[in-house]
C-alpha positions as CSV (number, residue, x, y, z in Angstrom):
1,X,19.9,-1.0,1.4
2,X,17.1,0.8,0.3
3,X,15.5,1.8,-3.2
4,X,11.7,3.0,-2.0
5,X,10.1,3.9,-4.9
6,X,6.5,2.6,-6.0
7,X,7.7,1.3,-9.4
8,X,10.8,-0.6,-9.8
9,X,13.6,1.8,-11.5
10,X,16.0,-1.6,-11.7
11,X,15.7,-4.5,-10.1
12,X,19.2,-5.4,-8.0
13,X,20.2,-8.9,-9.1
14,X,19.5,-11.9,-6.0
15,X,18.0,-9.1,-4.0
16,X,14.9,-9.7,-1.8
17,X,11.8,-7.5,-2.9
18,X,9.9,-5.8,-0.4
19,X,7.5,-4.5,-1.5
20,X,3.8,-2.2,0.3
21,X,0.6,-3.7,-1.2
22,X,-3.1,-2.8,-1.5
23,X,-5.7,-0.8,-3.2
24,X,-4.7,2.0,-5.8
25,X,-8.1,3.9,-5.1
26,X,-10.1,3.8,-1.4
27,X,-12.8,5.7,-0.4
28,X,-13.4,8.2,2.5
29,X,-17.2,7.1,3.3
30,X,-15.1,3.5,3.9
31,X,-15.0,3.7,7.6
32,X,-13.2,0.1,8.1
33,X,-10.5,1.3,6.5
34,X,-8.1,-0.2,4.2
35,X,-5.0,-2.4,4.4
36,X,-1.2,-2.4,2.9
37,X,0.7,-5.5,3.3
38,X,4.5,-6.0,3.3
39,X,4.9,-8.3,0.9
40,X,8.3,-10.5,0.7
41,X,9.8,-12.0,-2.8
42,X,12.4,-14.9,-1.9
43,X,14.0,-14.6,1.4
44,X,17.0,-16.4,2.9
45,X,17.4,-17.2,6.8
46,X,15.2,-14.1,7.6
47,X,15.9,-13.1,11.8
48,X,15.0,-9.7,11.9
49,X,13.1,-7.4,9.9
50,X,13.7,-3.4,10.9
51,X,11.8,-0.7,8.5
52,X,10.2,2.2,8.2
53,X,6.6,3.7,6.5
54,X,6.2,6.7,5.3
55,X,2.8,8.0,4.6
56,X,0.5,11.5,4.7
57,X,-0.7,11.8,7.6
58,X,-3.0,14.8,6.5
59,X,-4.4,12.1,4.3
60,X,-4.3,8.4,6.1
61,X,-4.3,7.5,9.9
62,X,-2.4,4.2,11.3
63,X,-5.1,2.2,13.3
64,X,-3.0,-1.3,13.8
65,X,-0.9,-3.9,12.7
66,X,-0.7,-7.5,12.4
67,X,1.4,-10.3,11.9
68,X,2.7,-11.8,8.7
69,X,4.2,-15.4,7.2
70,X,6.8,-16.5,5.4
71,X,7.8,-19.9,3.7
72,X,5.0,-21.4,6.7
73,X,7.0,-19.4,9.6
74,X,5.0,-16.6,11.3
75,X,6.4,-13.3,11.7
76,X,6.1,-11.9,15.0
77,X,4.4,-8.7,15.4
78,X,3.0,-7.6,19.2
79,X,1.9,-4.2,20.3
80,X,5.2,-2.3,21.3
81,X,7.0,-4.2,17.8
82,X,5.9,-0.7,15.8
83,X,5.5,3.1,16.8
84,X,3.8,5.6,14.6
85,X,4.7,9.0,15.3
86,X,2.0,10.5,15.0
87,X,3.5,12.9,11.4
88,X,3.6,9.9,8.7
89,X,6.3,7.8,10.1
90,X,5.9,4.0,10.7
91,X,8.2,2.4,12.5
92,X,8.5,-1.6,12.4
93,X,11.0,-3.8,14.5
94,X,9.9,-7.8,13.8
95,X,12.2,-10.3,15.1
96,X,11.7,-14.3,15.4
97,X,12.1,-16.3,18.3
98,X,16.1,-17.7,19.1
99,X,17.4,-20.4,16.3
100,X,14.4,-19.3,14.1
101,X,14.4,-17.9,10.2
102,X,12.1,-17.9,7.7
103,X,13.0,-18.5,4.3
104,X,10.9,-18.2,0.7
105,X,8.1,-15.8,0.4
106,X,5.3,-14.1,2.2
107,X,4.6,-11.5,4.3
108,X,6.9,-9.4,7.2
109,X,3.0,-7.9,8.4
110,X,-0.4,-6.3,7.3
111,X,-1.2,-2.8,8.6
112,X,-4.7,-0.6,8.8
113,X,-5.1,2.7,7.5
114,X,-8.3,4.7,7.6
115,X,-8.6,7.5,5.0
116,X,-8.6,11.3,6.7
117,X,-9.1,13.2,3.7
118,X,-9.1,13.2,-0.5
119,X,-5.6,13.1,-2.2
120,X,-3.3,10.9,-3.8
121,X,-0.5,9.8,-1.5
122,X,2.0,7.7,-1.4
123,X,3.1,4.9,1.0
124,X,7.1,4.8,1.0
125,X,9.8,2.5,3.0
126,X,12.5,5.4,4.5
127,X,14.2,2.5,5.3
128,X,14.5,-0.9,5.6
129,X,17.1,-3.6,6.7
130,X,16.8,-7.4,6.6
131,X,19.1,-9.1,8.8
132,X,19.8,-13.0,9.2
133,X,20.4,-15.0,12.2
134,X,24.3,-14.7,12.3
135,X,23.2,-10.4,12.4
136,X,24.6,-9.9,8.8
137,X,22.2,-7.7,6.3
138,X,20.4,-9.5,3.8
139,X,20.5,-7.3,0.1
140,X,16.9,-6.2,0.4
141,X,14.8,-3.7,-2.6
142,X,12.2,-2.0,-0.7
143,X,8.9,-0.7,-2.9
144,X,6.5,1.8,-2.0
145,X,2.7,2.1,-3.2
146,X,0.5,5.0,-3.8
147,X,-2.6,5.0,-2.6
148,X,-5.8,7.6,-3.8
149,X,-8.6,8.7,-1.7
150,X,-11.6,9.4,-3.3
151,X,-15.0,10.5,-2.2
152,X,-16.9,8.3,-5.2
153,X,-15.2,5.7,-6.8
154,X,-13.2,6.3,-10.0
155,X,-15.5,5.3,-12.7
156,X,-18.8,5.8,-10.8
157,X,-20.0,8.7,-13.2
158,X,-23.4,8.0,-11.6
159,X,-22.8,8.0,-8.6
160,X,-24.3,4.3,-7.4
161,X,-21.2,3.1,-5.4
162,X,-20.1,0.7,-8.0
163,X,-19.0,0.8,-11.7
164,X,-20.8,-0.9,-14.6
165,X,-22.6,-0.4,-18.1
166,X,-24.7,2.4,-16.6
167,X,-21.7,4.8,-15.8
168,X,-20.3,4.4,-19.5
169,X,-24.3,5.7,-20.7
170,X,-23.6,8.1,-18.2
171,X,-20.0,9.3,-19.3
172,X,-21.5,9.2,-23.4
173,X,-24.2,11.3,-22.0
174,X,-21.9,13.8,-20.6
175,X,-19.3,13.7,-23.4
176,X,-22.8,14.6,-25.7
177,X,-23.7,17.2,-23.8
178,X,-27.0,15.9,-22.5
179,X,-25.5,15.6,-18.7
180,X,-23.6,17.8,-16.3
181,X,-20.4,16.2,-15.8
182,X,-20.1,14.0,-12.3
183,X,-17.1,13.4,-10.7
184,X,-16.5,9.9,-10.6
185,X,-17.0,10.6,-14.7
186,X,-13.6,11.6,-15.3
187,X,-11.8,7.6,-14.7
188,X,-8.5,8.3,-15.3
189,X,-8.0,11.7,-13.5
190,X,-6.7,13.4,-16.3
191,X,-9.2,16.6,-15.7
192,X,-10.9,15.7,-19.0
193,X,-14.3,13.7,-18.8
194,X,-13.8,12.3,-22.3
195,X,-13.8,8.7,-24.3
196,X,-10.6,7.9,-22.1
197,X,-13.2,7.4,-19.4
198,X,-15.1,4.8,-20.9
């Protein structure tokens, strides 16, 4: 019942997409952290929602977890409803109260992450099961997202903290010759600081 990937390879007619989102690029010097939500496309009499998150834990930590909503129902999530291992594994159990489901789209919950280290990793459902009232599993896609840390924003050839019309002078300036290269300069990660960048 699952298909984690972070880019849909083919979409499974009348399935549910579940899907991890957030930023593409976070920074280390960002000491609140960052959050991923579990995002839900068109649900049917949702009960139970069992999955799990696979992550680098050399790169991210797990801080918390909160709730999410569906269709106007909230989707329980209380301390002891998760367990993080401690090694990049996530674990999620969310049920509703009796004679409850949720049905449309939303969220299943929102989780913290605080940046450990510089890398690209990725954020993956292992796997992940959708279950109505009556027990029976609901056809579910699950969709990971990757997620890269950076030291300096992507962009920020000079370094400020944000990215406008000063880093492109910056990025012609290094292109020309006139600047040592930066490395925020180099935009699309390609290794190249070139006219890519700008």
């Amino acid at each position: 019942n699952v298909a984690s990937a972070t880019t849909p390879e083919e979409i499974i007619a009348g399935a549910t997409i579940v899907s991890l989102e957030g930023p593409a690029e976070v920074l280390i010097s960002d000491t609140a952290g960052f959050q991923l939500t579990a995002k839900v496309n068109q649900v049917s009499n949702l009960s139970v929602a069992n999955y799990t998150i696979a992550y680098d834990p050399a790169l991210f930590e797990f801080v918390s977890a909160s709730a999410g909503n569906i269709g106007g129902v909230s989707i329980p999530l209380a301390e002891g409803d998760w367990h993080d291992d401690g090694n990049g594994h996530l674990t999620v159990v969310q049920s509703l109260p009796d004679n409850t489901t949720a049905s449309g789209s939303g969220n299943l919950a929102s989780f913290l992450f605080k940046v450990k280290a510089t890398g690209l990793g990725t954020f993956a459902f292992t796997n992940g099961t959708l279950s109505d009232e009556e027990a029976y599993q609901l056809l579910s896609q699950w969709f990971g997202q990757e997620v890269r840390s950076l030291s300096l924003l992507s962009g920020d050839a000079n370094a400020s903290g944000s990215v406008n019309s000063t880093d492109i002078v910056k990025v012609k300036r290094i292109i020309l010759g006139l600047d040592s290269s930066t490395e925020g300069a180099d935009a699309n990660h390609d290794g190249n600081i070139n006219a890519l960048d700008i």
